[in-house]
ROVO-941986 format. One record per residue: residue number from 1; chain; x, z, y of N, C-alpha, C in turn. Coordinates in nm, 3 decimals. Last residue first. Layout:
<nodes>
- NUM/A/X/Z/Y/X/Z/Y/X/Z/Y .
...
</nodes>
This chain:
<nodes>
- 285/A/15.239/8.433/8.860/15.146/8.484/8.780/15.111/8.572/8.742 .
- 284/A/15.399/8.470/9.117/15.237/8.362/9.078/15.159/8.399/8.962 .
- 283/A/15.650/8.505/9.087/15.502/8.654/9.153/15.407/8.589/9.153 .
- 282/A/15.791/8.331/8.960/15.703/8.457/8.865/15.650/8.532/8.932 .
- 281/A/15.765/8.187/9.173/15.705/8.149/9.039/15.666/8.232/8.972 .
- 280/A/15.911/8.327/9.369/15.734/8.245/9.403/15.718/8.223/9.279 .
- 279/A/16.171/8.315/9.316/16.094/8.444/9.275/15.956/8.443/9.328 .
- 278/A/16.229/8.075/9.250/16.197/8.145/9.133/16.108/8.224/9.162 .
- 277/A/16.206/7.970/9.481/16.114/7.904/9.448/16.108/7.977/9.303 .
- 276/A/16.445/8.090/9.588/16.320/8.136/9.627/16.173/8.053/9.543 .
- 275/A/16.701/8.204/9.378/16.648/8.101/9.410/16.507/8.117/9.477 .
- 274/A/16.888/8.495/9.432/16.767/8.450/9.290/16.721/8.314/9.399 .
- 273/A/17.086/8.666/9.568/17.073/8.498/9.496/17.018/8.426/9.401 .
- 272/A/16.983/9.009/9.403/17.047/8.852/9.510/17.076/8.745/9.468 .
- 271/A/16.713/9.157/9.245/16.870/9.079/9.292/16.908/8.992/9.400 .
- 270/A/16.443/9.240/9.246/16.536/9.305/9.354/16.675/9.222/9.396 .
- 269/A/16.172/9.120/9.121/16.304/9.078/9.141/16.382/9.140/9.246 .
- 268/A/15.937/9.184/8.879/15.960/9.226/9.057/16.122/9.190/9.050 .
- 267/A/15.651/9.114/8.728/15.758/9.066/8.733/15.848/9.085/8.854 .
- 266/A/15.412/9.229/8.505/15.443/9.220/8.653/15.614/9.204/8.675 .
- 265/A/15.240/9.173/8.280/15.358/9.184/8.300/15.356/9.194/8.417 .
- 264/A/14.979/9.021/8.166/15.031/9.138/8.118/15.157/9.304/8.179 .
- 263/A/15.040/8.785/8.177/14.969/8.793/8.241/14.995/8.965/8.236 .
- 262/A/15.220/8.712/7.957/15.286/8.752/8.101/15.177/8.798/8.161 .
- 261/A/15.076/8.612/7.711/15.105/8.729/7.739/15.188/8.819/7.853 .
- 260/A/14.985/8.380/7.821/14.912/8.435/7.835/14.964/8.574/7.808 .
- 259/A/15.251/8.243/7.814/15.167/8.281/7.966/15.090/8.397/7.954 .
- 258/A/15.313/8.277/7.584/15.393/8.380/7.667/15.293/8.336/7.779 .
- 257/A/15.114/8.087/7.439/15.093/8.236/7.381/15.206/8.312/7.477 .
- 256/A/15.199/7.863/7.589/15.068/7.908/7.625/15.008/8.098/7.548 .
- 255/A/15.445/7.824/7.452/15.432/7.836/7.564/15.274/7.867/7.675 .
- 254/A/15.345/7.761/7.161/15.423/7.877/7.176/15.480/7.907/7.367 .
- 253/A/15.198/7.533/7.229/15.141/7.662/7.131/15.224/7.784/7.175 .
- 252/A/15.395/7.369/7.289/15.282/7.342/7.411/15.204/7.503/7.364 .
- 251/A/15.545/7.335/7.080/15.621/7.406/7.243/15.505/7.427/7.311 .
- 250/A/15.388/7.267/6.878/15.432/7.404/6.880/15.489/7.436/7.004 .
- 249/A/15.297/7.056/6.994/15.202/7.086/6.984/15.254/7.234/6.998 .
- 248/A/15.568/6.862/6.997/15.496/6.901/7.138/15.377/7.011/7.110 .
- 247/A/15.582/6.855/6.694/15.668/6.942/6.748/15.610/6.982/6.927 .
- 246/A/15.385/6.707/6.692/15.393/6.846/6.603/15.491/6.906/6.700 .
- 245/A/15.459/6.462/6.786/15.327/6.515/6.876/15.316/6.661/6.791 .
- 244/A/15.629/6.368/6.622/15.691/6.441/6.781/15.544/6.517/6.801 .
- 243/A/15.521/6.308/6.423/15.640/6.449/6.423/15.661/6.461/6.570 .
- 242/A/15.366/6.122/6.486/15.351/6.232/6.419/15.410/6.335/6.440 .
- 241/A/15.588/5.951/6.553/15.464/5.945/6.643/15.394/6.111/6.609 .
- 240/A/15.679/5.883/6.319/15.740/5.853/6.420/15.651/5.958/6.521 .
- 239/A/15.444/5.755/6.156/15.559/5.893/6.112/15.629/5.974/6.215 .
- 238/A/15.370/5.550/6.351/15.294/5.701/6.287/15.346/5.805/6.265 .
- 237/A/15.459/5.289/6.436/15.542/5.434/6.383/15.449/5.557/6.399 .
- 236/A/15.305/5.132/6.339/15.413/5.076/6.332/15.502/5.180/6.306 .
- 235/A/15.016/5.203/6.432/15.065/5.228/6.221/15.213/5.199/6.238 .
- 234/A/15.009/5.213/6.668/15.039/5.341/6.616/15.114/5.302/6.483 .
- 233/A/15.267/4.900/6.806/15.109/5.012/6.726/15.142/5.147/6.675 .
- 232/A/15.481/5.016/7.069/15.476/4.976/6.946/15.336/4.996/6.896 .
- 231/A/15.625/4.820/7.350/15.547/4.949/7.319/15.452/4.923/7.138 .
- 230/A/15.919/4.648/7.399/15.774/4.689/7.426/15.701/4.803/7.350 .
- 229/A/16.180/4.458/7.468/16.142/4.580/7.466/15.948/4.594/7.478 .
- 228/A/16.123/4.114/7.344/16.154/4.216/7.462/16.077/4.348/7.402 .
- 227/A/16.205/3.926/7.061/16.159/4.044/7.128/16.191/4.132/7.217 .
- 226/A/16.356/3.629/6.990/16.401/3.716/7.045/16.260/3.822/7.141 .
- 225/A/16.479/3.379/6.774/16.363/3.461/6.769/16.386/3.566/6.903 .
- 224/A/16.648/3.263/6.669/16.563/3.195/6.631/16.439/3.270/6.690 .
- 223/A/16.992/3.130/6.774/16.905/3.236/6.810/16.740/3.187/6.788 .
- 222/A/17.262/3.059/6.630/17.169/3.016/6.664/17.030/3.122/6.637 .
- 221/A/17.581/3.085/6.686/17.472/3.180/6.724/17.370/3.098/6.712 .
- 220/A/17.950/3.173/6.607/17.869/3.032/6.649/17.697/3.109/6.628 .
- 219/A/18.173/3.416/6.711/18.044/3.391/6.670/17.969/3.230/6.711 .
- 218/A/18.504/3.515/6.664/18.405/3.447/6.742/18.290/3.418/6.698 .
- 217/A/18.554/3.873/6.570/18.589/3.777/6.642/18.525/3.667/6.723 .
- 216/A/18.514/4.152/6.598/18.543/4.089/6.432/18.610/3.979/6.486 .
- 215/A/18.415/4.224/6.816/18.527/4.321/6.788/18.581/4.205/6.664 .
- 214/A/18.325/3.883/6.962/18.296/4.036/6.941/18.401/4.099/6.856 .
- 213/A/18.192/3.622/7.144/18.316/3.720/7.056/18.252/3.858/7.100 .
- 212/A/18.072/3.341/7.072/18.046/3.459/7.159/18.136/3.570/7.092 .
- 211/A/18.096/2.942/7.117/18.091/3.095/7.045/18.072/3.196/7.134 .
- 210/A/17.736/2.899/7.103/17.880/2.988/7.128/17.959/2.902/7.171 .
- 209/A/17.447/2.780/6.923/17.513/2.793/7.016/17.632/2.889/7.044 .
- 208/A/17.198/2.592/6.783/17.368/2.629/6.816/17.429/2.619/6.940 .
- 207/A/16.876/2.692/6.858/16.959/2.593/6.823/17.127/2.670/6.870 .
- 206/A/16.654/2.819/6.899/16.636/2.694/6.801/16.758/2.620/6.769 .
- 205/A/16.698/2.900/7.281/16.589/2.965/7.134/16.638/2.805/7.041 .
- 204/A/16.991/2.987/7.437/16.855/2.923/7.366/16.792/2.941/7.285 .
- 203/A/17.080/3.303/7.548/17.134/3.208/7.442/16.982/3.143/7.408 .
- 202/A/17.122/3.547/7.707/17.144/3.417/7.770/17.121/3.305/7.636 .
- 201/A/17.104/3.767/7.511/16.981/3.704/7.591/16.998/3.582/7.642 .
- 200/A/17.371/3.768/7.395/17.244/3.669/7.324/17.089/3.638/7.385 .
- 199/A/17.507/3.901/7.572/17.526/3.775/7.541/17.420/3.659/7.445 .
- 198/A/17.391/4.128/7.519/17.403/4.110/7.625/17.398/3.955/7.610 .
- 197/A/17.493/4.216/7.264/17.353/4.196/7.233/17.333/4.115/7.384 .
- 196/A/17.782/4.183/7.293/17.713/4.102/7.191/17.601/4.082/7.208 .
- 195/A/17.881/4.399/7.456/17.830/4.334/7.490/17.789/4.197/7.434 .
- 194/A/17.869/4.633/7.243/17.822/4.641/7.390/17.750/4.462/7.417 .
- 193/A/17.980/4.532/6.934/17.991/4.580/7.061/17.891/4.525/7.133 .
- 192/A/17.875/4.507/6.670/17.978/4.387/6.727/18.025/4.481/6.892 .
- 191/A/17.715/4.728/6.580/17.783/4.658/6.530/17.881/4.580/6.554 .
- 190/A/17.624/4.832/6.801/17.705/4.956/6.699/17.789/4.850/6.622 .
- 189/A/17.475/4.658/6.885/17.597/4.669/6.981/17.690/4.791/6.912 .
- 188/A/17.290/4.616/6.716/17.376/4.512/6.695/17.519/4.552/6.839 .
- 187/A/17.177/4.828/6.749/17.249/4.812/6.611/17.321/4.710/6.636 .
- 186/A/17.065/4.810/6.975/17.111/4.887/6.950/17.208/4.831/6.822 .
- 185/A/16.901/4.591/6.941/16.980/4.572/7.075/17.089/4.691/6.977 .
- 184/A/16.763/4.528/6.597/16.751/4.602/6.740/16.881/4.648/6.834 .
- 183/A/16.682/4.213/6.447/16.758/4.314/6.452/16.774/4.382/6.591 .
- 182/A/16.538/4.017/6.309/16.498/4.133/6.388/16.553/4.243/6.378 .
- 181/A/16.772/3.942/6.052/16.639/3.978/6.086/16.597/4.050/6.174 .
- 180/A/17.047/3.766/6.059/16.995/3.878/6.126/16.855/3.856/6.113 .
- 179/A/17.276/3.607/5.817/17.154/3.601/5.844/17.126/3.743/5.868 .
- 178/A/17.523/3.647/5.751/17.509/3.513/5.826/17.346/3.546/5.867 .
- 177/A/17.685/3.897/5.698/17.596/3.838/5.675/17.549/3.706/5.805 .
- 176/A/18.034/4.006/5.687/17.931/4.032/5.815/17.816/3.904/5.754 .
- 175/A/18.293/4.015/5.505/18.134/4.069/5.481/18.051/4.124/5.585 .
- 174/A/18.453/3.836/5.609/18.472/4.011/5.652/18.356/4.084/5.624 .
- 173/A/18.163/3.570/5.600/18.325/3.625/5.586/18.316/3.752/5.698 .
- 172/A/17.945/3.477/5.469/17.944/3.631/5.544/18.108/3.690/5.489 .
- 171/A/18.082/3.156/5.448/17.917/3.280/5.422/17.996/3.418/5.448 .
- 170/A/18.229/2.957/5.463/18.193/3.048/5.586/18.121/3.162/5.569 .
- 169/A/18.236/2.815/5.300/18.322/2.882/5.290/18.301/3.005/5.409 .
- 168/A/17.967/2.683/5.302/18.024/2.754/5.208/18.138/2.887/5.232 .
- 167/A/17.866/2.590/5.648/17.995/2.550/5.519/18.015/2.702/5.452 .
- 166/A/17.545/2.582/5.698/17.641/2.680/5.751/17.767/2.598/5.629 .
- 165/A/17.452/2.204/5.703/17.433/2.351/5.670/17.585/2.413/5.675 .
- 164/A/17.451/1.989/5.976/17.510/2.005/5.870/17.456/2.148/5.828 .
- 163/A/17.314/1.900/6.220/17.198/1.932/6.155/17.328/1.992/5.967 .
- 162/A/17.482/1.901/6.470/17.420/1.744/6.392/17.307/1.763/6.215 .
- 161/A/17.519/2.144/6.510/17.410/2.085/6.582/17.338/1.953/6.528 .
- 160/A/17.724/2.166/6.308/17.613/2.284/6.290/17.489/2.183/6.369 .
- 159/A/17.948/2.016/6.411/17.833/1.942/6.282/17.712/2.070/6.263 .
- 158/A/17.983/2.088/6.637/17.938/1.997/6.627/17.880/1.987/6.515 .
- 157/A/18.077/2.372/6.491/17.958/2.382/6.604/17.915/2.221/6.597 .
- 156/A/18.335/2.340/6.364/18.167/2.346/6.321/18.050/2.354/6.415 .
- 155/A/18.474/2.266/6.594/18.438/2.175/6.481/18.307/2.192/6.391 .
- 154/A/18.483/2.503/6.720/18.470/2.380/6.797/18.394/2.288/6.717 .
- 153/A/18.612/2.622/6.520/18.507/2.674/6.582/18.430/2.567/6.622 .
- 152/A/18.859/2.539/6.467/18.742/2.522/6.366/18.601/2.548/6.399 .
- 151/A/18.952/2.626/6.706/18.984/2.463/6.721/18.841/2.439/6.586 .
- 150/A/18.972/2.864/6.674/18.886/2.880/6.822/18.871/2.674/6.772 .
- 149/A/19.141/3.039/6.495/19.034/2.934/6.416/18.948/2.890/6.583 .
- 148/A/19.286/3.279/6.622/19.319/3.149/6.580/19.271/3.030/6.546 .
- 147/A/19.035/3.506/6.501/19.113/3.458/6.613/19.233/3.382/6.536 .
- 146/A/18.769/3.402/6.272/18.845/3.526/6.346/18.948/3.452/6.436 .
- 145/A/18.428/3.337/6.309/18.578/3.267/6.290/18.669/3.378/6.394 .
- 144/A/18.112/3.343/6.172/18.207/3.416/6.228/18.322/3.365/6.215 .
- 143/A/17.806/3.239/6.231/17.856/3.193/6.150/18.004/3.285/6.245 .
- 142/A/17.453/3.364/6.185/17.623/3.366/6.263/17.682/3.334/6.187 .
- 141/A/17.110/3.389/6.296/17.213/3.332/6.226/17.363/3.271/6.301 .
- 140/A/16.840/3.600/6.444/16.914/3.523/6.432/17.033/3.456/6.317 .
- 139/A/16.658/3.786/6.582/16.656/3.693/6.482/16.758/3.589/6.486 .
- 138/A/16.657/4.110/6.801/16.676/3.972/6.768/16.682/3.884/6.635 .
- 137/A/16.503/4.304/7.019/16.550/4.306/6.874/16.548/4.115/6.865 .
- 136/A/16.501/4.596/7.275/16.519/4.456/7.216/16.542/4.396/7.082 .
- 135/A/16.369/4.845/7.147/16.435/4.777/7.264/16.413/4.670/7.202 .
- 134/A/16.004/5.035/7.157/16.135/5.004/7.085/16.237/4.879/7.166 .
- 133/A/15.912/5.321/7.320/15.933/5.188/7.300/16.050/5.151/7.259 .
- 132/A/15.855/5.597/7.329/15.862/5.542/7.183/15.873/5.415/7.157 .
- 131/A/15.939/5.679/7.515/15.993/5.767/7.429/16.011/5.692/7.336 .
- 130/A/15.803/5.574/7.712/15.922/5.568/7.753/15.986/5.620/7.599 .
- 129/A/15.522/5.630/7.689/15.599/5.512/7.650/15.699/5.526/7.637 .
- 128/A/15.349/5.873/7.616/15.458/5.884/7.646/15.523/5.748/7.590 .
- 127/A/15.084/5.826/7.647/15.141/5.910/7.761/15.289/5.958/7.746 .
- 126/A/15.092/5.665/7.383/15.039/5.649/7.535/15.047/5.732/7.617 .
- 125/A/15.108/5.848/7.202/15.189/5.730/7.190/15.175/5.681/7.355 .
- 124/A/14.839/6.029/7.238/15.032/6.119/7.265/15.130/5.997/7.280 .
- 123/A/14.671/5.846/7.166/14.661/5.938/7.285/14.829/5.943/7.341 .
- 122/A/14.737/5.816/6.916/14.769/5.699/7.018/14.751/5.788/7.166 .
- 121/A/14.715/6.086/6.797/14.848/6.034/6.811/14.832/5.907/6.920 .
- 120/A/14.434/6.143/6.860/14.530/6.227/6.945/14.662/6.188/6.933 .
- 119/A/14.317/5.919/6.724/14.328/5.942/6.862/14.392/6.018/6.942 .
- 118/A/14.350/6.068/6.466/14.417/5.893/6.527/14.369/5.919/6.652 .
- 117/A/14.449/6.406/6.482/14.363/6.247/6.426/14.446/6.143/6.476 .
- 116/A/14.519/6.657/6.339/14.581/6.566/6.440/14.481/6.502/6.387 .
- 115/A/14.335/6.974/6.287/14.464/6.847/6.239/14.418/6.746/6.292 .
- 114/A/14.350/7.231/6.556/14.230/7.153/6.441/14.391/7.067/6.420 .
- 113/A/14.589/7.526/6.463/14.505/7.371/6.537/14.428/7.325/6.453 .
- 112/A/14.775/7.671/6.341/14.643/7.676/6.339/14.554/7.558/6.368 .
- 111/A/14.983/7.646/6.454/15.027/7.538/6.377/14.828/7.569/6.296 .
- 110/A/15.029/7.808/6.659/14.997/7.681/6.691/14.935/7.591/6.616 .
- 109/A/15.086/8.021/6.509/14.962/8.016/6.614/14.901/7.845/6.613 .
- 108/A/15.366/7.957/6.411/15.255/8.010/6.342/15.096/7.953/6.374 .
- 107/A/15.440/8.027/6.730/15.459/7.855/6.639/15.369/7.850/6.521 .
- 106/A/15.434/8.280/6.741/15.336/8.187/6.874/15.345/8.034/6.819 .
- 105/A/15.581/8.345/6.557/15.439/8.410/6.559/15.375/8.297/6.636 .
- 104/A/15.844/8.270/6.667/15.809/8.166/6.518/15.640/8.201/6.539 .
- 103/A/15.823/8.422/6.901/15.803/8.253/6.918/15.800/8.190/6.806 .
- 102/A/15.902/8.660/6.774/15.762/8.646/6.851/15.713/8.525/6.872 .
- 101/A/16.171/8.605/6.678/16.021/8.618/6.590/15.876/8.601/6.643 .
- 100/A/16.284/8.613/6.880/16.286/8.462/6.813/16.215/8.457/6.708 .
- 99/A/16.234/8.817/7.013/16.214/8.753/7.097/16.181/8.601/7.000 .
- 98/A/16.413/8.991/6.795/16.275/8.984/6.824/16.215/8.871/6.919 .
- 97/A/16.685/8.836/6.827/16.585/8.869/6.734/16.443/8.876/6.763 .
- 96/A/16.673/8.934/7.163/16.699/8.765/7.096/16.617/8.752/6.974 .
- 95/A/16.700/9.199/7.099/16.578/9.144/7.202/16.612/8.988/7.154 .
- 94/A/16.916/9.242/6.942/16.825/9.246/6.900/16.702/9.225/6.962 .
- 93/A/17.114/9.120/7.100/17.127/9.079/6.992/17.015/9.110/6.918 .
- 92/A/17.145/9.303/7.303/17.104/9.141/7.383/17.057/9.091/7.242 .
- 91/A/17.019/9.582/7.387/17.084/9.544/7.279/17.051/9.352/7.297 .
- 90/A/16.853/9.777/7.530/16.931/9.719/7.588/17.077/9.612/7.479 .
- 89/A/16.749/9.969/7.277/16.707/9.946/7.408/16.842/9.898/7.437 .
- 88/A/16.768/10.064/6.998/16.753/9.910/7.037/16.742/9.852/7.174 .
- 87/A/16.860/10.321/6.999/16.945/10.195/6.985/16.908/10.074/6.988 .
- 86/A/16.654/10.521/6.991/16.644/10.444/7.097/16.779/10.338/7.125 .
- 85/A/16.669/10.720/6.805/16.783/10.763/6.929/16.791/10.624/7.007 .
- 84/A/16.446/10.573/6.651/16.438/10.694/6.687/16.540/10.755/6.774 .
- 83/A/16.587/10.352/6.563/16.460/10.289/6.683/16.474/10.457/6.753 .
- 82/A/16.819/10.474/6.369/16.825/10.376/6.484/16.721/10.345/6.628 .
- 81/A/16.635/10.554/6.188/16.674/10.619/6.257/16.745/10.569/6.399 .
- 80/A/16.566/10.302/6.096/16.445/10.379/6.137/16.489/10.484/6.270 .
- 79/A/16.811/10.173/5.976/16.705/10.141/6.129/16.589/10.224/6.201 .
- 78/A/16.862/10.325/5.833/16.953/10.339/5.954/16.893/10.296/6.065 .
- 77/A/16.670/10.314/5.612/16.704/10.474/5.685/16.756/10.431/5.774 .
- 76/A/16.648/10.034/5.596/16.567/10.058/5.634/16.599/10.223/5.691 .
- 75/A/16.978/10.005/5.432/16.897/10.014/5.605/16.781/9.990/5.630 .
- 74/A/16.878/10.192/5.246/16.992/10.212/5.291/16.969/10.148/5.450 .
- 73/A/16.681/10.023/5.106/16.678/10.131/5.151/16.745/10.221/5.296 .
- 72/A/16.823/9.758/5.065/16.714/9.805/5.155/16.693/9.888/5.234 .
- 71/A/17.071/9.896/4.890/17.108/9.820/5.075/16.958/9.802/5.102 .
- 70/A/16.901/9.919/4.676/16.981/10.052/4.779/17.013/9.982/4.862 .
- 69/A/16.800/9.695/4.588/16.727/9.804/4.614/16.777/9.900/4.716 .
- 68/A/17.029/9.543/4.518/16.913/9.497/4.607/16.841/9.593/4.677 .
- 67/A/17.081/9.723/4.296/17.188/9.723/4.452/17.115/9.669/4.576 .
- 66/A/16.899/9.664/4.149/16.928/9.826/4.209/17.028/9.780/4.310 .
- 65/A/16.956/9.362/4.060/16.806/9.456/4.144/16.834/9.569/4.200 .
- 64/A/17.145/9.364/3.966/17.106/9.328/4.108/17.003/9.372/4.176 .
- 63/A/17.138/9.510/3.689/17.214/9.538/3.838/17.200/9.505/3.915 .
- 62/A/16.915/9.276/3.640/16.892/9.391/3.682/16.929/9.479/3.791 .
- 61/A/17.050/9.010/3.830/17.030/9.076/3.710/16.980/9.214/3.733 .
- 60/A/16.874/8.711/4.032/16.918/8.869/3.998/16.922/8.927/3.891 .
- 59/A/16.900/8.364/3.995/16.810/8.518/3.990/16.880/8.620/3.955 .
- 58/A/17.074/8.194/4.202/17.039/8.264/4.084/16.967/8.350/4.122 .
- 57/A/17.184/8.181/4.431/17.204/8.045/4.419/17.192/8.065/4.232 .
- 56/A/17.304/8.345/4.639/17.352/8.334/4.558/17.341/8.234/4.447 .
- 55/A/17.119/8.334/4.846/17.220/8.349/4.904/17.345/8.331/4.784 .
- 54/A/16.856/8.300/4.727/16.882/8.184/4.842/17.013/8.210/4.903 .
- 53/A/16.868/8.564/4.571/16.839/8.433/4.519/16.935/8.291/4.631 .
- 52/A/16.747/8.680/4.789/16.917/8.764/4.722/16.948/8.626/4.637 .
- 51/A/16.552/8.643/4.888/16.651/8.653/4.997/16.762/8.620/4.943 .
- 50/A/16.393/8.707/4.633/16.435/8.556/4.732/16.555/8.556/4.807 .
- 49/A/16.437/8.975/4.639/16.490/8.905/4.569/16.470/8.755/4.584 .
- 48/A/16.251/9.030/4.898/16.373/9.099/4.890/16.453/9.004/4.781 .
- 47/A/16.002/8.965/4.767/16.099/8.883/4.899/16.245/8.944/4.922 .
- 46/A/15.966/9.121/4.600/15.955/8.978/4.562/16.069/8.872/4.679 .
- 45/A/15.953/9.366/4.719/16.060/9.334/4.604/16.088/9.184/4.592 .
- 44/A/15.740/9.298/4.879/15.855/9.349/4.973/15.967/9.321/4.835 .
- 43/A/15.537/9.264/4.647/15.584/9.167/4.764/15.682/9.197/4.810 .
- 42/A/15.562/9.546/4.522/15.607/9.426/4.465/15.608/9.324/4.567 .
- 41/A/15.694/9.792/4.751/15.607/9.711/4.694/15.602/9.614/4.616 .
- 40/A/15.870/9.995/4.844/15.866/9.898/4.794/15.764/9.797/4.704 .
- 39/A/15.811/10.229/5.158/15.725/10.163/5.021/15.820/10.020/5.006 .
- 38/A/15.906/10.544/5.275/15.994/10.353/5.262/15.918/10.330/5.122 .
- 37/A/15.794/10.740/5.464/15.783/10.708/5.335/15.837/10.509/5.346 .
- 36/A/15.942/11.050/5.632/15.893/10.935/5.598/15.934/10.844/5.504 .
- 35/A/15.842/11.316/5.523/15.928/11.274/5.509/15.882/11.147/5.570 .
- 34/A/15.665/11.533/5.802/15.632/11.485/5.677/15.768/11.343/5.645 .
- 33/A/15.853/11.800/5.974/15.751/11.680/5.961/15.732/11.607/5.835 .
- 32/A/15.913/12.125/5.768/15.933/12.005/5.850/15.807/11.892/5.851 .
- 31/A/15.811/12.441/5.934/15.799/12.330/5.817/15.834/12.219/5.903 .
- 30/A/16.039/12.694/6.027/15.956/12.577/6.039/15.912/12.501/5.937 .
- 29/A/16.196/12.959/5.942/16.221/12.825/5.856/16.037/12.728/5.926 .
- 28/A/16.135/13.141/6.143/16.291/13.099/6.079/16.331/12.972/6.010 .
- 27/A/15.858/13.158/6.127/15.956/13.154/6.293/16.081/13.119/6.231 .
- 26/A/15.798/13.171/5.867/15.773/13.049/5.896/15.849/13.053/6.053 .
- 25/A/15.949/13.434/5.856/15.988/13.320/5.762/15.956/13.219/5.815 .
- 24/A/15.780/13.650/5.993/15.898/13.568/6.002/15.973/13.449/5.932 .
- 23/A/15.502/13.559/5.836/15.555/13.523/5.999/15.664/13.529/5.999 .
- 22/A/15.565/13.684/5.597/15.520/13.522/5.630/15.554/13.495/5.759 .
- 21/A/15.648/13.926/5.680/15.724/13.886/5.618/15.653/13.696/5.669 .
- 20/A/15.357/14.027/5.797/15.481/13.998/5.877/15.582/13.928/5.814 .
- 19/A/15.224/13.986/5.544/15.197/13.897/5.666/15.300/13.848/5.794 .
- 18/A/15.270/14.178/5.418/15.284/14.059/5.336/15.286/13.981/5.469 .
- 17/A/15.241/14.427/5.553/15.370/14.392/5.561/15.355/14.259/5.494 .
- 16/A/14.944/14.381/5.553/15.010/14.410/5.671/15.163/14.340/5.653 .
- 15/A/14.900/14.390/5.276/14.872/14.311/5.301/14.943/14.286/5.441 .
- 14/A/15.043/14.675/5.211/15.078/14.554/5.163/15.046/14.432/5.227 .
- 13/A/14.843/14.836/5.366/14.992/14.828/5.429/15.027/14.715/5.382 .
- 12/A/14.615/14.796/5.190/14.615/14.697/5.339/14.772/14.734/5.372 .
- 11/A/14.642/14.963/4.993/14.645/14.773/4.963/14.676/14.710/5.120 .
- 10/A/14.688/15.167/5.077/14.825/15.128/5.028/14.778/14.954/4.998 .
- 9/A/14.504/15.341/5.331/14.493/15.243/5.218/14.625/15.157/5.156 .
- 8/A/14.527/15.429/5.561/14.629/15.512/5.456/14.619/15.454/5.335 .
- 7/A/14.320/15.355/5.725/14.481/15.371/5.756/14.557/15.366/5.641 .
- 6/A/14.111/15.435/5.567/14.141/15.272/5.590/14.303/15.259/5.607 .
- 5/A/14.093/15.691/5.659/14.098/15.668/5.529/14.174/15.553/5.489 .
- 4/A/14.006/15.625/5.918/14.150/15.706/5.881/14.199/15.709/5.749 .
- 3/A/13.762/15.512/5.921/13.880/15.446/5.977/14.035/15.466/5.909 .
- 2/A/13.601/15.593/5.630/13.662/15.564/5.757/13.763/15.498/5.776 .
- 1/A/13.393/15.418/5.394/13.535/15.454/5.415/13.559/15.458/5.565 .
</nodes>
């Protein structure tokens, strides 16, 4: 078949004009990008209906489920579209967010560690006394006479010393207990005031002594026991001891996962009245 023959072939005009038609169509109508795809998964469902659970305080009825379903949806489209016209840039509320996920991630991290032993808690108990010494604590027995009684006071104190037992009538009047077990500085100044616990350092060991007033009134005191502030065994507070060195572990975890990701960063300060020892700190690293 020639050329000229070829010309005049009625299949190829078709094919010719089939082609232009395609070309304009696709110059008119583009194809679009591929939809994007919002997977619900059974996990993403699972947690989705926790959420809905922990706010309502029940499991979801069906209907709940589909409404569950469409506010997902619903903003998962707004956020998407949201990141896409760049609404998160400069948003204090959602750099906080993120910022307070990245540090649960770097707490996560932490919480990897080998597990604590006994040496790393007395370790941690020992480099930090100040934290975990316990104060003063006292042993003692009170006999209490409210104001007016200063003459009965007087009176029992002599026979308290001549060896008489506390009088009956005296037992833990205004229901304040006659008998302190190692009781700590603290509590007993929540209890009587300030300066109750003050007043019992001065006070002999073994024997009667006052009175000493406090918010209730006068106190006859015989002081059987008295512990200075000092530094405790581990087993004493373990629990104690435990939870802090967790919690130092995640600040110490989640402050070694931003160094290392500053390294990253270059940090240039143009403002005024930035402190000079700031802007030496962050051009240090």
């Amino acid at each position: 078949m020639t050329v000229k023959s070829l010309v005049r072939e009625p299949l190829l005009h078709f094919l010719v004009l089939g082609g232009l038609i395609f070309a304009g169509w696709y110059w008119l109508h583009p194809p679009r990008p591929p939809v994007n795809e919002i997977v619900i998964d059974q996990n993403e469902l699972d947690h989705l209906k926790m959420l809905w659970k922990a706010q309502w305080k029940r499991d979801p009825a069906p209907g709940d489920v589909q409404a569950i379903i469409d506010r997902h949806v619903r903003e998962e489209v707004f956020y998407r579209e949201g990141l896409k016209l760049g609404l998160d840039r400069n948003d204090e509320i959602v750099k906080r967010r993120i910022s307070q996920k990245m540090e649960a991630v770097a707490n996560d991290v932490g919480a990897l560690m080998k597990p604590v032993t006994d040496a790393d808690l007395a370790a941690f108990l020992e480099a930090h006394p100040d934290q975990f010494r316990l104060p003063p604590a006292y042993r003692f027995s009170q006999v209490l006479f409210v104001k007016g009684e200063e003459a009965k006071a007087q009176a029992t104190l002599a026979a308290l010393r001549a060896g008489q037992p506390i009088p009956a009538a005296d037992a833990a009047r205004l229901g304040v207990p006659n008998a302190w077990k190692d009781a700590p500085a603290p509590d007993l100044a929540n209890a009587f005031g300030d300066a109750f616990p003050r007043e019992l350092e001065g006070l002999p060991l073994g024997e009667w002594a006052g009175p000493i007033a406090s918010g209730y009134g006068l106190h006859l005191v015989r002081l059987e026991r008295r512990d200075a502030p000092h530094l405790p065994e581990l087993d004493e507070v373990r629990a104690w001891v435990e939870r802090e060195y967790e919690y130092q572990a995640q600040i110490d975890a989640e402050q070694a996962a931003f160094d290392t990701l500053l390294k990253d960063y270059s940090v240039r300060i143009t403002a005024k009245g930035v402190p000079p020892a700031t802007r030496t700190a962050l051009a240090a690293k």
